[in-house]
C-alpha positions in Angstrom: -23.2 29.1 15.8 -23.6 26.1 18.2 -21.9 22.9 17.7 -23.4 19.5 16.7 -20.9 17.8 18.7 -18.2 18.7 21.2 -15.0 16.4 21.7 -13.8 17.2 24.9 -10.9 16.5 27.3 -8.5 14.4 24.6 -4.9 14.6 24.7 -5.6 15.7 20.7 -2.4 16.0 18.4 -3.6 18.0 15.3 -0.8 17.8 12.9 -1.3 21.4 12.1 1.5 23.8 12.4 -0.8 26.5 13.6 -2.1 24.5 16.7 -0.3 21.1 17.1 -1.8 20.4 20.5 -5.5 20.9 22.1 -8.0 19.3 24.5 -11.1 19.8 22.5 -12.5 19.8 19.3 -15.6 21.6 18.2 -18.1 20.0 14.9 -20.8 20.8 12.9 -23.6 19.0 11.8 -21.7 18.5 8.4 -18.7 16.9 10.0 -16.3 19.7 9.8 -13.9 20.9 12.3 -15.3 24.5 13.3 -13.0 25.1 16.3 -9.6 23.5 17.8 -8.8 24.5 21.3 -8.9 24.3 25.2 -12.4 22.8 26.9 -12.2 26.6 28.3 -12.2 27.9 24.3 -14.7 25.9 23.1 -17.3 25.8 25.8 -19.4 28.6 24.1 -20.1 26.7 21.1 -21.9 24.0 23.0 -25.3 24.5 22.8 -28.7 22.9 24.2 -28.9 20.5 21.4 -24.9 19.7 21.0 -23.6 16.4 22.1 -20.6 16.4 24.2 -17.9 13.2 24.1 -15.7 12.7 26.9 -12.3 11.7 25.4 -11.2 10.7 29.0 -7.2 12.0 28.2 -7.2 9.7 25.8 -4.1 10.0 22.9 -5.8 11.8 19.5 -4.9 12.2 16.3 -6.0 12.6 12.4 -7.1 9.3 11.2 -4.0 7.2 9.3 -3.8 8.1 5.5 -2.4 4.9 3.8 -0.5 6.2 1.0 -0.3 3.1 -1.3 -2.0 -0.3 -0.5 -4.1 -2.6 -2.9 -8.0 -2.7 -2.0 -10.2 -4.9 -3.9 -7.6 -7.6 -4.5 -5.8 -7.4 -0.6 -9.7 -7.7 0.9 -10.8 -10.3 -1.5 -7.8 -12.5 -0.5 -8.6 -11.8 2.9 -11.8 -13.1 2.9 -11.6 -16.2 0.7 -7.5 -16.9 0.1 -6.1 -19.4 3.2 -3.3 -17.4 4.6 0.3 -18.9 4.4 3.0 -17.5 6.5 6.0 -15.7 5.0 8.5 -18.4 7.1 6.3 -21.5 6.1 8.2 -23.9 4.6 6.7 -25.6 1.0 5.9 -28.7 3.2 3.1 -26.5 6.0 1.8 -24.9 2.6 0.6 -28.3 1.1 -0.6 -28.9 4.4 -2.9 -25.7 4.3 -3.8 -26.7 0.7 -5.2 -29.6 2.6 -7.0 -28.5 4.9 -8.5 -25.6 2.5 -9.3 -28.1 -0.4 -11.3 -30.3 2.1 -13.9 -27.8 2.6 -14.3 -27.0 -1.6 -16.0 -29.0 -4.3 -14.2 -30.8 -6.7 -12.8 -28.2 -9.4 -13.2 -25.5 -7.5 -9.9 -22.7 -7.0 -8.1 -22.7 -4.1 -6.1 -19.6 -3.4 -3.3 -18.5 -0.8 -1.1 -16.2 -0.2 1.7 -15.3 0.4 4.6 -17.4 0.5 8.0 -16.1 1.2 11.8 -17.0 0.9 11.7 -20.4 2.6 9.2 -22.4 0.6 10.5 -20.5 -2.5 13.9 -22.5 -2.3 12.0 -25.3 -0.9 9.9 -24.9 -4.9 13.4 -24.3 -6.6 14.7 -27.3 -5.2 12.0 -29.7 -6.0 11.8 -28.7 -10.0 9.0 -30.3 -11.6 7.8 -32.3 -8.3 6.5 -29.4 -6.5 3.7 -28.9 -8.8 2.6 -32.5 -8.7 2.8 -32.2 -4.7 0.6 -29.3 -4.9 -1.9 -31.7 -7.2 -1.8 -34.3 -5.1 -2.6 -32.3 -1.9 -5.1 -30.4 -3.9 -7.1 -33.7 -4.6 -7.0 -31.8 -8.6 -8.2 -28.7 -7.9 -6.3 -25.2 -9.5 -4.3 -23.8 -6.8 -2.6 -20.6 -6.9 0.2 -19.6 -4.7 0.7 -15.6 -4.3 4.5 -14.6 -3.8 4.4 -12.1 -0.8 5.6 -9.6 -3.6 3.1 -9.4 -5.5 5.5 -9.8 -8.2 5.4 -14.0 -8.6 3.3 -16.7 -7.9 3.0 -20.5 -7.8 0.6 -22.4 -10.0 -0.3 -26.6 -10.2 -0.8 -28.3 -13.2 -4.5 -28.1 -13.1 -4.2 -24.1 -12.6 -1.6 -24.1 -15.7 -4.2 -26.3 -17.7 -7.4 -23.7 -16.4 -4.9 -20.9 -18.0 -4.6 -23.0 -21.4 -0.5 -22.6 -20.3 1.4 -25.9 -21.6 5.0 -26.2 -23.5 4.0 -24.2 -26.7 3.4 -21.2 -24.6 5.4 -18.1 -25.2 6.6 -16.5 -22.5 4.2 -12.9 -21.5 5.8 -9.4 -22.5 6.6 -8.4 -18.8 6.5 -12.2 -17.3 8.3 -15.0 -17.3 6.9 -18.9 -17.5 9.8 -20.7 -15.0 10.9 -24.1 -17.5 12.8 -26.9 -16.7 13.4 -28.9 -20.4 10.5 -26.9 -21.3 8.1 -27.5 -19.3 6.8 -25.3 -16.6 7.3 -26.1 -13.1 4.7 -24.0 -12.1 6.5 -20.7 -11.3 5.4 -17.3 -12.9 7.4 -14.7 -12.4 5.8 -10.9 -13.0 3.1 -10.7 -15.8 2.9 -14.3 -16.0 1.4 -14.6 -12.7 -1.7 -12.8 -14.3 -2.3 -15.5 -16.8 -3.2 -17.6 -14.6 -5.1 -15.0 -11.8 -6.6 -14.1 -15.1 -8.3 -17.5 -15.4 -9.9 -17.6 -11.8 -13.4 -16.5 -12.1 -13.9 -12.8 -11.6 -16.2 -10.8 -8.9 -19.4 -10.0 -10.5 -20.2 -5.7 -9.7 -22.4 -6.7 -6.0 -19.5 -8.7 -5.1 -17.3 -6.0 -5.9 -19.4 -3.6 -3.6 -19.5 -6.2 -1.0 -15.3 -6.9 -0.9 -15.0 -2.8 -0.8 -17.5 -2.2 1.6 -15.7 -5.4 4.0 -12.4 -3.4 3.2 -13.8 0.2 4.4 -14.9 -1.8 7.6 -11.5 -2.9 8.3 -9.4 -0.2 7.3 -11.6 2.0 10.2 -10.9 -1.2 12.2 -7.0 0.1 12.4 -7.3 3.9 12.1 -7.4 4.4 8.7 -9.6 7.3 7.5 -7.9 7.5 4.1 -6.3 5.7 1.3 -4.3 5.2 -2.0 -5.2 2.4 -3.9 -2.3 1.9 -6.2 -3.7 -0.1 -9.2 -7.6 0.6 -10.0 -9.9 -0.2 -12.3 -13.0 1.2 -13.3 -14.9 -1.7 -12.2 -13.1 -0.9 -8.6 -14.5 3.1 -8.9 -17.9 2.1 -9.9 -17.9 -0.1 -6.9 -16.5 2.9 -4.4 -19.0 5.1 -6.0 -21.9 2.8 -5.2 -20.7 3.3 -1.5 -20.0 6.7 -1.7 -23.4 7.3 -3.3 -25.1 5.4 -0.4 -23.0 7.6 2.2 -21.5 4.2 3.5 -17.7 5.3 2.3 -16.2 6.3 5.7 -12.3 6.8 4.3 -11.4 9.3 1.7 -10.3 7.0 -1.6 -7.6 8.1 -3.5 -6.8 5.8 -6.9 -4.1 5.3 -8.8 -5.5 4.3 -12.5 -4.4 1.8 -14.5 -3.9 3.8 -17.8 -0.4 2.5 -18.6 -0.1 -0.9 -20.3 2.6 -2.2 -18.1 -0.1 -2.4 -15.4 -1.9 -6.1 -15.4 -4.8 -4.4 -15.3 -4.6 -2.2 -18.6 -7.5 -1.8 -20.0 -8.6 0.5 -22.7 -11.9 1.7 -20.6 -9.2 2.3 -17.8 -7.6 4.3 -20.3 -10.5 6.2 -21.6 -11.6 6.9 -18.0 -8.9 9.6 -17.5 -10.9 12.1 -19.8 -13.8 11.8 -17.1 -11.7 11.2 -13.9 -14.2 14.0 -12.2 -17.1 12.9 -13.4 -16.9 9.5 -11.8 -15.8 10.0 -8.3 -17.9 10.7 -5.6 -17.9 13.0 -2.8 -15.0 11.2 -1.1 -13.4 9.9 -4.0 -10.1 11.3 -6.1 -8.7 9.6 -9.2 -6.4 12.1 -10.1 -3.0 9.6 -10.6 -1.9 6.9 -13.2 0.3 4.5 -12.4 2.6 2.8 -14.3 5.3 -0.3 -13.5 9.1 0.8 -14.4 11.0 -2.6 -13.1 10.5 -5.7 -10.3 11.4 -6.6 -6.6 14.3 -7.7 -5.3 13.2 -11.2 -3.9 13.0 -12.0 -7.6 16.1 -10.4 -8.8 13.9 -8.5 -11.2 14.2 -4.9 -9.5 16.5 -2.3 -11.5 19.5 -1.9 -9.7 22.8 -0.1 -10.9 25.2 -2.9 -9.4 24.5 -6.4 -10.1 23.2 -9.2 -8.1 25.6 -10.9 -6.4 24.4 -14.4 -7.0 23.3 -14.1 -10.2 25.3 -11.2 -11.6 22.4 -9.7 -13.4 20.8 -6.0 -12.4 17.1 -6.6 -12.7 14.4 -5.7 -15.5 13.2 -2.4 -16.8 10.1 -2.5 -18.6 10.3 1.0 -20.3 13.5 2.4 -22.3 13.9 5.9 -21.1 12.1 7.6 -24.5 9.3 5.6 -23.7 8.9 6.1 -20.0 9.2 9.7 -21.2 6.5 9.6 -23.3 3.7 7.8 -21.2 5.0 10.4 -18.2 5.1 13.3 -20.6 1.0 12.7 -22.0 -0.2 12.3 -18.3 1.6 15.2 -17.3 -0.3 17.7 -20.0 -3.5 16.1 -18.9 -2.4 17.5 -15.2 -2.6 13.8 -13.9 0.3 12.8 -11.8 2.2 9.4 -12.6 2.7 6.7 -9.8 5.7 4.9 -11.0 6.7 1.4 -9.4 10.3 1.6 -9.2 12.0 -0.3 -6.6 16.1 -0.6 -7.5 18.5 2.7 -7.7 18.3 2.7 -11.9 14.5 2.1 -11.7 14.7 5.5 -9.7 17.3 7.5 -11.5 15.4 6.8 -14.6 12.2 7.8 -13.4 14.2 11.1 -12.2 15.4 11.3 -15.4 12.3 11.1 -16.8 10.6 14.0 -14.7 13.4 16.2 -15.4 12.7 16.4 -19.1 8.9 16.0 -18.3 9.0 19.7 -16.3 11.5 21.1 -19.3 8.9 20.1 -21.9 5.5 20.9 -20.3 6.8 23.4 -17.5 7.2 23.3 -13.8 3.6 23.5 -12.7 2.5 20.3 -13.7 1.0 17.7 -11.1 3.3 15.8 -8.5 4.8 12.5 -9.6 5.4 9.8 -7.4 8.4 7.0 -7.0 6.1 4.1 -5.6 8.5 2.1 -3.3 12.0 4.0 -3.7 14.0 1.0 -2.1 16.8 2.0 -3.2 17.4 6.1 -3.6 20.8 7.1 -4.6 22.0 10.0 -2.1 23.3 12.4 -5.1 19.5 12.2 -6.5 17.9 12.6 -2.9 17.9 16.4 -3.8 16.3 16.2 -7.4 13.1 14.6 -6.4 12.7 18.0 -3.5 13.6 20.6 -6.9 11.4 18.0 -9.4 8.3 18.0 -7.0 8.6 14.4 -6.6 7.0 12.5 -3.7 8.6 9.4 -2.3 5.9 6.7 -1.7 7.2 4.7 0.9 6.4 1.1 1.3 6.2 -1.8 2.4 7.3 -1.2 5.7 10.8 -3.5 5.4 12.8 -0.3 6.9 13.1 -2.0 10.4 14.0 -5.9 10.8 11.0 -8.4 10.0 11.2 -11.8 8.1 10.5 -10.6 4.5 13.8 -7.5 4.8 15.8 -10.4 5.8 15.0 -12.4 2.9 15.6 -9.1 0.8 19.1 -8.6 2.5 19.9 -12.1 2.0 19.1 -11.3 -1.9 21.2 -8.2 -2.1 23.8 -8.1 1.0 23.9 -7.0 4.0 26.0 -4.0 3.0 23.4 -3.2 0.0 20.2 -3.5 2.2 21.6 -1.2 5.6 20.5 1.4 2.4 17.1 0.9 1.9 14.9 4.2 2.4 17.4 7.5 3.6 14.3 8.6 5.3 16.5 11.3 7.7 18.7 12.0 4.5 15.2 13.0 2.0 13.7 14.6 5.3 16.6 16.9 6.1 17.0 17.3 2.1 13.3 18.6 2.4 11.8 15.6 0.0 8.1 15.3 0.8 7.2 11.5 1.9 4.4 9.7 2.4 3.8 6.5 3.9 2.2 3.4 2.4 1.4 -0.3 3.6 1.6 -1.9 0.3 -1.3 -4.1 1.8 -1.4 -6.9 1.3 1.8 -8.0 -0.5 3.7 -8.4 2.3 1.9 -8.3 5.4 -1.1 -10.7 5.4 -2.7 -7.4 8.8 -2.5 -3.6 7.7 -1.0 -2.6 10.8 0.2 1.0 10.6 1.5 1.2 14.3 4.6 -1.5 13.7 5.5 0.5 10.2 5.4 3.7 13.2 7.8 1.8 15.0 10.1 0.7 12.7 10.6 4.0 11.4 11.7 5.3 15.3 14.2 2.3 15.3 15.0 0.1 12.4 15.2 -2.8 14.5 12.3 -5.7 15.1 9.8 -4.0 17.5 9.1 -7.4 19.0 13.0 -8.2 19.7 12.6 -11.3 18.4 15.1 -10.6 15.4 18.3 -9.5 16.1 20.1 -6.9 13.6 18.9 -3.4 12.4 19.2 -1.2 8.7 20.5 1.7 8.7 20.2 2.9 12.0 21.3 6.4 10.8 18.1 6.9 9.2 16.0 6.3 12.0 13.9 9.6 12.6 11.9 11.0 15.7 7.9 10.9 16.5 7.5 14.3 15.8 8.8 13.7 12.0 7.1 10.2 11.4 3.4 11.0 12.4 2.7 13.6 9.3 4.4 10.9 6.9 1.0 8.7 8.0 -1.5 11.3 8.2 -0.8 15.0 6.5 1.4 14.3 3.7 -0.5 11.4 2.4 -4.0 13.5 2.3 -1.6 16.2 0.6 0.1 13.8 -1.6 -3.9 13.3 -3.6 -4.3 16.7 -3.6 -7.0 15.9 -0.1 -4.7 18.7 2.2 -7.5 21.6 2.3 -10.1 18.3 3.3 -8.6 16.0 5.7 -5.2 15.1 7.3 -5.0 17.8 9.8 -7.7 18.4 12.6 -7.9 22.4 11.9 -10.7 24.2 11.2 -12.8 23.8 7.7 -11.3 20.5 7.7 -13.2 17.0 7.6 -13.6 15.9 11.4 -11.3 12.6 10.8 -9.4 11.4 13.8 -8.5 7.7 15.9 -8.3 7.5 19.3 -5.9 5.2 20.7 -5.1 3.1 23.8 -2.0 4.5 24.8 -0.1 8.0 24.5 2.8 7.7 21.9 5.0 10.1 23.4 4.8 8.6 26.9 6.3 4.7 25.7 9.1 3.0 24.1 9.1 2.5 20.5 8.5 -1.2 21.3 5.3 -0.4 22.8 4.2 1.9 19.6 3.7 -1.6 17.8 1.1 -2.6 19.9 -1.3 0.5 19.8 -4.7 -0.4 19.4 -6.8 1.6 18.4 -10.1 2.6 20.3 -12.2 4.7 18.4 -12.5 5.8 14.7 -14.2 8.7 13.9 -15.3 9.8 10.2 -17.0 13.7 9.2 -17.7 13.5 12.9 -19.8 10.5 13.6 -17.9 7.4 14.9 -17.6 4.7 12.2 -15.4 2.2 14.8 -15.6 1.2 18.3 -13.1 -1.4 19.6 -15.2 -4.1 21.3 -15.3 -3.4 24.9 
């Protein structure tokens, strides 16, 4: 059988056990892999009709399978949110309020994201005044504010008003309306951030399929070939459908259903949609996983942690006793879908550990995986439990190496406290199966997978331009960081006999870079770009010349 195209001459890195290095790659005309080998090897399969790429010695591997970002919501900020820097003080926000209200009509939302640390304290400080400052620069207008967690959010008085919130207002199950002698000044911590995103008019379905398509476009853009939305909606499938029906979905999607009420999202469709979960996917598509949301972040004090803050003294929030985290875990488990549970602080985890043990004593061992979405902080004598549960570690964001928003987390915890985050060497040694995530776009306004690479080889600020480094112990090697962003994740959704490795049978889904990662400095990792994406074959991205 003759090839439909022949790949030749690459420096390819398969991330398959059985080959892990080649110089060619063989495809049929349905976009599978039919052959990995030498140019020598594969130079029978080319035929009179088979198109032959030149890779040039160019660095290959499987496309980048993000295990855990946020598409609909991280692309439609993208496009119409103003961005605000995670060191801007509250002073440079109202000036991008500013300039972003001068181009809107009057009453019209204005949305950015994401503030940090800074021009929190800088809100803190001001009380009440900050939300008439963000009125005033506003010209009137409803502004919302995203927290770079994802977890808060700042809100004027005419965004309160839009969201019918005034003093009367009970605080949200989940969420917290920030008072000063009862009235709100504007912050909303957790759910009560959704009251008022819940006011801003909603996508209608085209607009839906437009934002998705835009994100497919960019995730190619950066290497991704696969991803793990971690809170999804029907309204979010249907759209994803729509492009996989009209063969214009070039990543495999993965999602992550919001079935549990302690998702924002809940819905009861969502929740009826588990019953069908095959029937509305596409070719491309898996929605085999429910999430649900166990406890906070750290930046607001509001993760689950074991020992107590040390300014505040407190030890977070956990929105599920144990019984009932057992229970939602338990009736997702007998309907073989696997749980994606949001728990960021050490008790978050233990109870979610907790929780799958029970789960495999009442409905067996075989059940689906679980996932710990985050796993901050992982106690070391429950490293080994999540390799004997079945348990995979969902790491994300990328604040393992020194950046702006770790140091704001380290400033919330300690220094001693943070130098613990992710035990990466300790779960890999422990044989715990990982996968990484970007968490896009709560922290990081760019998905940029080849600085989370980095940090993981050094725990330190690629750029140098921040001094310190966490946990340096738990650094880890090339060789054991490149499956966490490609294999495992494909595995992770039950996607391992379709893409993630470049072996035969498999889906022909691999990047092509501008530099070879085993021949620079760690430092030089964060600035890969990439050259080429290339989906079922056919090249879906080509970095402008």
């Amino acid at each position: 059988m003759q090839a439909s195209t022949l790949f030749t001459n690459g420096a390819i890195h398969t991330m398959d056990p059985e080959r892990p290095r080649a110089e060619a790659l063989a495809v049929d005309a349905a976009g599978r892999i039919m052959a990995v080998g030498s140019v020598a090897e594969l130079k029978p399969l080319a035929g009179a009709n088979t198109k032959t790429v030149d890779l040039s010695g160019r660095f290959v591997m499987p496309g980048v399978f993000d295990f855990h970002l946020h598409v609909i919501s991280g692309m439609t900020t993208r496009l119409r949110s103003f961005a605000i820097d995670a060191g801007d003080d509250f002073a440079a926000i109202l000036d991008h309020v500013r300039a972003a209200a001068a181009g809107k009509r009057e009453g019209d939302w204005l949305t950015g994201s994401a503030y940090g640390a800074r021009a929190l304290v800088d809100i803190e400080g001001l009380g009440l005044d900050a939300k008439r400052q963000l009125d005033e620069a506003s010209g009137g207008r409803p502004v919302l504010l995203i927290h770079g967690s994802l977890h808060g959010a700042f809100a004027n008085e005419a965004a309160l008003a839009r969201a019918g919130i005034d003093a009367a207002t009970p605080d949200p199950a989940g969420g917290r309306i920030v008072r000063i002698g009862g009235e709100a000044t504007g912050l909303l911590e957790e759910n009560a951030m959704w009251m008022v995103d819940g006011a801003i008019p909603v996508l209608g379905d085209g607009e839906i399929v437009d934002v998705a398509r835009a994100a497919v476009r960019y995730f190619n853009s950066v290497g991704v070939t696969g991803f793990v939305d971690a809170m999804s909606t029907p309204e979010m499938i249907a759209a994803f459908r729509a492009l996989d029906d009209a063969d214009d979905l070039s990543t495999w999607a993965g999602f992550t259903l919001s079935a549990s009420r302690t998702c924002s999202s809940w819905s009861p469709e969502a929740e009826a949609l588990l019953a069908r979960r095959g029937q509305v996917c596409g070719p491309h598509m898996v929605a085999e996983n429910a999430k649900i949301f166990l406890d906070g972040v750290p930046s607001l004090r509001t993760a689950a942690m074991l020992d107590p803050y040390p300014d505040t003294g407190g030890h977070g929030e956990m929105y599920l006793s144990s019984d009932e985290l057992l229970a939602e875990m338990a009736a997702f488990d007998r309907q073989g879908v696997g749980v994606k549970v949001h728990a960021v602080g050490d008790a978050a985890v233990v109870r979610v550990l907790d929780a799958v043990e029970r789960v495999r004593a009442e409905n067996g061992d075989g059940g689906p995986w679980h996932h710990i979405a985050h796993g901050q902080y992982i106690p070391h004598k429950d490293i080994s439990r999540m390799k004997r549960l079945r348990v995979i570690a969902d790491l994300n964001p990328p604040m393992w190496f020194v950046n702006q928003a770790s140091l704001a987390h380290e400033r919330v915890v300690g220094r001693e406290r943070y130098a613990t985050v992710w035990p990466i060497r300790t779960m890999l040694e422990a044989g715990v199966t990982m996968a990484l995530g970007s968490d896009w776009m709560t922290i990081f306004p760019e998905l940029d997978p080849w600085q989370a690479l980095a940090g993981l080889l050094m725990r330190r600020d690629p750029s140098g331009k921040l001094e310190g480094v966490h946990g340096l112990h738990e650094a880890i090697t090339l060789d054991q960081a490149l499956p966490l962003m490609t294999r495992n994740g494909a595995a992770g959704m039950g996607l391992g006999d379709r893409t993630g490795r470049l072996a035969p049978g498999l889906s022909a889904d691999f990047i092509v870079l501008d530099r070879d990662l085993y021949a620079v400095a760690p430092e030089q990792i964060a600035r890969t770009k990439v050259l080429s994406t290339v989906f079922e074959g056919r090249e879906v991205y080509a970095a402008p010349a």
